[in-house]
PASEBA-1860 file (N, C-alpha, C; in nm, 3 decimals):
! residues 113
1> XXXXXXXX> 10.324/14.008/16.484/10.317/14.151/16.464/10.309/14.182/16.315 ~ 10.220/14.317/16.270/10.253/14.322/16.150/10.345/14.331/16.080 ~ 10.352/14.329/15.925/10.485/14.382/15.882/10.430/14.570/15.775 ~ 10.566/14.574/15.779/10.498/14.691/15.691/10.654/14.846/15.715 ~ 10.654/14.918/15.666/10.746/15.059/15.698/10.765/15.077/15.877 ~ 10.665/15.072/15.913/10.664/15.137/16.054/10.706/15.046/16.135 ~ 10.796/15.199/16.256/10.842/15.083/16.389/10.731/14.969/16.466 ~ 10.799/14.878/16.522/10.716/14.791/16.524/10.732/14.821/16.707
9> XXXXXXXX> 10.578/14.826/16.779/10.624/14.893/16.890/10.570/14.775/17.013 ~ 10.643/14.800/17.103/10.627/14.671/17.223/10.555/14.737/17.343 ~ 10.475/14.687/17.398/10.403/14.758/17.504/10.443/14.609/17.641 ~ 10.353/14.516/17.636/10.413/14.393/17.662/10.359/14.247/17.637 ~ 10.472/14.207/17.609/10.467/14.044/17.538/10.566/13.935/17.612 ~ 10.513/13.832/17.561/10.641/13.727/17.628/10.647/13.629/17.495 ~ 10.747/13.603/17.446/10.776/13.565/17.358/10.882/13.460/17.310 ~ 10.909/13.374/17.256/11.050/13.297/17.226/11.143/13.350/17.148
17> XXXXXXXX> 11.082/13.460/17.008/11.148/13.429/16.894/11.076/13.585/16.819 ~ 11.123/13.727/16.838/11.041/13.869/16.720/11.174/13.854/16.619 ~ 11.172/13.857/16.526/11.258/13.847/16.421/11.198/13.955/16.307 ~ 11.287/14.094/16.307/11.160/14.156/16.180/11.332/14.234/16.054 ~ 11.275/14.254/15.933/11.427/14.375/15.944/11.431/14.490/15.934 ~ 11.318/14.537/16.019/11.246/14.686/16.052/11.338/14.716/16.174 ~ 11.302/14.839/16.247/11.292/14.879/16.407/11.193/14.816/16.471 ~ 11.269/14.812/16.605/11.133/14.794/16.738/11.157/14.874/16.788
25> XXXXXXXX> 11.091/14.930/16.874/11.065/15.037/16.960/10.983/14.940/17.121 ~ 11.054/14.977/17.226/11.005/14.916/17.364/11.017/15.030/17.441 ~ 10.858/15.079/17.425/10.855/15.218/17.522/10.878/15.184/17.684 ~ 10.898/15.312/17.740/10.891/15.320/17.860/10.838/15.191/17.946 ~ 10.753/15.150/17.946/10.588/15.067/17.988/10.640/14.953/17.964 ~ 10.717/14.917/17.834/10.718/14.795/17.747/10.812/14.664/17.846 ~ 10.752/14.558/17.823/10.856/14.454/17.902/10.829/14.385/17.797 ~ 10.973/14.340/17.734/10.973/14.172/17.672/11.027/14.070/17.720
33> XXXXXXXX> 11.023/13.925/17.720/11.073/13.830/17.749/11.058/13.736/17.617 ~ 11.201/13.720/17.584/11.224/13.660/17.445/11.328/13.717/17.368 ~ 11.360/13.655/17.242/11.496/13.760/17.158/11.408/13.832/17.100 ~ 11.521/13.942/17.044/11.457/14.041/16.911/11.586/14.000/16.811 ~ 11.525/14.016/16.682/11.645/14.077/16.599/11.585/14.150/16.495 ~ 11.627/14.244/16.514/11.615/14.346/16.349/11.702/14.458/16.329 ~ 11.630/14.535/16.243/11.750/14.563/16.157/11.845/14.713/16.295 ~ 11.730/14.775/16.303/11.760/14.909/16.441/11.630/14.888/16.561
41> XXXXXXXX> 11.678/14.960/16.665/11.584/14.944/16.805/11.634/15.032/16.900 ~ 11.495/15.104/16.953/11.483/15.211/17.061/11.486/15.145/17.166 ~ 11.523/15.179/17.310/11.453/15.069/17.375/11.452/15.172/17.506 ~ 11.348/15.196/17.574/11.284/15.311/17.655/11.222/15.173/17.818 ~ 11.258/15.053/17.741/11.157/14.974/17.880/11.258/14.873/17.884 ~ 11.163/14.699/17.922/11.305/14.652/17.995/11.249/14.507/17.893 ~ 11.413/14.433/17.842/11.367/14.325/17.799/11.460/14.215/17.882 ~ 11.399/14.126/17.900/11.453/13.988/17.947/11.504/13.904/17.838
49> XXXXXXXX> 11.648/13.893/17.769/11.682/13.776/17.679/11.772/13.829/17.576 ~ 11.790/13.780/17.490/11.908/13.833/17.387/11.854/13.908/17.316 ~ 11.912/14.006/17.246/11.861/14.114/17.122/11.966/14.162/17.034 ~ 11.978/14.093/16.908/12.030/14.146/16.788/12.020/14.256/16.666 ~ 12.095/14.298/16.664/12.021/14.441/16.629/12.196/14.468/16.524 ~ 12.143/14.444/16.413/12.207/14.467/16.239/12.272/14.592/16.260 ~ 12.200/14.710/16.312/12.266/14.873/16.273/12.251/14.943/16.422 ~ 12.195/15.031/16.451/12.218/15.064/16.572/12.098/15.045/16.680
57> XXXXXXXX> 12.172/14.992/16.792/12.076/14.997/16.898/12.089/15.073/17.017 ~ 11.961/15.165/17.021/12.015/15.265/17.134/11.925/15.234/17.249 ~ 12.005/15.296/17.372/11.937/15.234/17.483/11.937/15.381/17.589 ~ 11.795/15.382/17.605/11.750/15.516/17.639/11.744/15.485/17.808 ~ 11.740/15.633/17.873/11.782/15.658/17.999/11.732/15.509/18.107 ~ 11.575/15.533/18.063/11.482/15.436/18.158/11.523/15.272/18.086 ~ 11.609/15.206/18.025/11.581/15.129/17.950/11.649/15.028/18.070 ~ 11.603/14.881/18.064/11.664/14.786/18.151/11.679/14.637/18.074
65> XXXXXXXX> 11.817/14.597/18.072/11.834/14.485/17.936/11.896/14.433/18.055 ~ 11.811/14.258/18.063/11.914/14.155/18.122/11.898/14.038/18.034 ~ 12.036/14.057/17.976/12.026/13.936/17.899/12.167/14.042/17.767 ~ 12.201/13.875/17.642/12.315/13.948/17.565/12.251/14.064/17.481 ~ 12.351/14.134/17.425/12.311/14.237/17.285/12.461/14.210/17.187 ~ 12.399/14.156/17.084/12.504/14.172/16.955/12.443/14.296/16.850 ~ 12.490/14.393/16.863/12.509/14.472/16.764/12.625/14.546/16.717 ~ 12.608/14.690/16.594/12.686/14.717/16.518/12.737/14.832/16.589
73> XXXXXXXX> 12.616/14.893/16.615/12.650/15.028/16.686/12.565/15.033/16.795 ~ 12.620/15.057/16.889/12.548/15.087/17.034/12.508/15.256/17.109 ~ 12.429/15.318/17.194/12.399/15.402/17.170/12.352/15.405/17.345 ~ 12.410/15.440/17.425/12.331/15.457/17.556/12.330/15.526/17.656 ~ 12.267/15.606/17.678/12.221/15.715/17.753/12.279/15.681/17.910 ~ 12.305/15.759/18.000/12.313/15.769/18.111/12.241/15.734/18.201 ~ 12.223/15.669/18.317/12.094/15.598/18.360/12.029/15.473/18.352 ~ 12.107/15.395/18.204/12.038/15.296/18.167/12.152/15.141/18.220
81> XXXXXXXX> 12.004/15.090/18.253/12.049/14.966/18.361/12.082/14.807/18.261 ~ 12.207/14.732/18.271/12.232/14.654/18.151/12.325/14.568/18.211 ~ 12.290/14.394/18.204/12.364/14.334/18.277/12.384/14.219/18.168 ~ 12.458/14.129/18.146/12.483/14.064/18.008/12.618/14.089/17.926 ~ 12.648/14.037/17.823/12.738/14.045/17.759/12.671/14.106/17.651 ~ 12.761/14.205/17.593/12.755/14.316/17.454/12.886/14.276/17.368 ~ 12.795/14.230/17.221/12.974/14.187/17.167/12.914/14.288/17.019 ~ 13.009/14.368/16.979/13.025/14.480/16.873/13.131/14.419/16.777
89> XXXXXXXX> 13.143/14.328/16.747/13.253/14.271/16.662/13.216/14.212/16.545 ~ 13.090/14.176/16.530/13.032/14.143/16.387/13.013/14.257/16.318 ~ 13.069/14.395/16.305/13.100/14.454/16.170/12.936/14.482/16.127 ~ 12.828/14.464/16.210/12.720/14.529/16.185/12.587/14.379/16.088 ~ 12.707/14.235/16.102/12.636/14.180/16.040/12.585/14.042/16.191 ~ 12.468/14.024/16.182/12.447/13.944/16.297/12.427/13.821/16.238 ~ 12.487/13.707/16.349/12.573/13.557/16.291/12.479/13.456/16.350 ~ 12.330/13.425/16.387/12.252/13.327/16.438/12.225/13.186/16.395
97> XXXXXXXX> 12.220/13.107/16.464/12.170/12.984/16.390/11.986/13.025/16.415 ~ 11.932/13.092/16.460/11.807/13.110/16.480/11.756/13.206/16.371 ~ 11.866/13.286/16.385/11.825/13.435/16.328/11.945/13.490/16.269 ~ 11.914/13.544/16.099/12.002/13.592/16.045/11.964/13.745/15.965 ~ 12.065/13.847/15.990/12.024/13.962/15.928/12.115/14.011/15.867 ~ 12.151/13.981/15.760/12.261/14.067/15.689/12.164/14.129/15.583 ~ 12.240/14.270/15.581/12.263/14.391/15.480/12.293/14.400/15.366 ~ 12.394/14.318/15.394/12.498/14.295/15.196/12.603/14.171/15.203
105> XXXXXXXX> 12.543/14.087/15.119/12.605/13.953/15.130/12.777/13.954/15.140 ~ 12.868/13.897/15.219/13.026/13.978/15.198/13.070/13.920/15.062 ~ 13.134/13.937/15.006/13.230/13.891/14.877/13.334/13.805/14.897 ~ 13.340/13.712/14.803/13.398/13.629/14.858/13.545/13.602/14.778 ~ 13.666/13.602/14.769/13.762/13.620/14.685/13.734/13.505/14.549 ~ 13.784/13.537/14.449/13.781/13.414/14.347/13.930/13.394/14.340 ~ 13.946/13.289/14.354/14.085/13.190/14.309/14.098/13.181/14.179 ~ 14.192/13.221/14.103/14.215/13.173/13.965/14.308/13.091/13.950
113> X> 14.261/12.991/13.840/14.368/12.849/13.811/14.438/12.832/13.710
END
């Protein structure tokens, strides 16, 4: 997919591996099979597999997720169908050996001797 400012939008794909640190957007229509990770994501259709998502991921009425979601902030409408584990405990920073998206490197204490 390209890169560039704009959401990056899914109609349908099958995939192993979308890694961007933009938005996706998975309209209505859209089916994925594969992870996502980036930075925010709409999600209006249905994905099959894990999706990491840095800042917020909202999940709109028609939306259908089977499979995990690690994100920061979650967002989901009434209606929307979601079977998987959701873990909100990484503080907005996502922890992959595949895929990594941090925001702001954490700080790390200095020891003085």
């Amino acid at each position: 997919m390209p890169r560039g400012p704009n959401p990056q939008s899914v109609r349908l794909i099958s995939f192993s591996m979308l890694k961007t640190k933009g938005k996706v957007v998975v309209g209505e229509t859209g089916r994925v099979k594969g992870e996502i990770s980036c930075k925010n994501s709409d999600v209006e259709g249905t994905i099959e597999g894990k999706i990491n998502v840095s800042q917020l991921l909202s999940l709109k009425a028609t939306a259908q997720i089977n499979g995990d979601i690690v994100a920061a902030r979650l967002a989901i409408e009434p209606g929307c169908r979601f079977s998987g584990n959701c873990d909100m405990n990484s503080g907005g920073f996502v922890h992959e050996e595949k895929a990594k998206i941090i925001e702001k490197p954490e700080e790390q204490p200095v020891e003085s001797k």
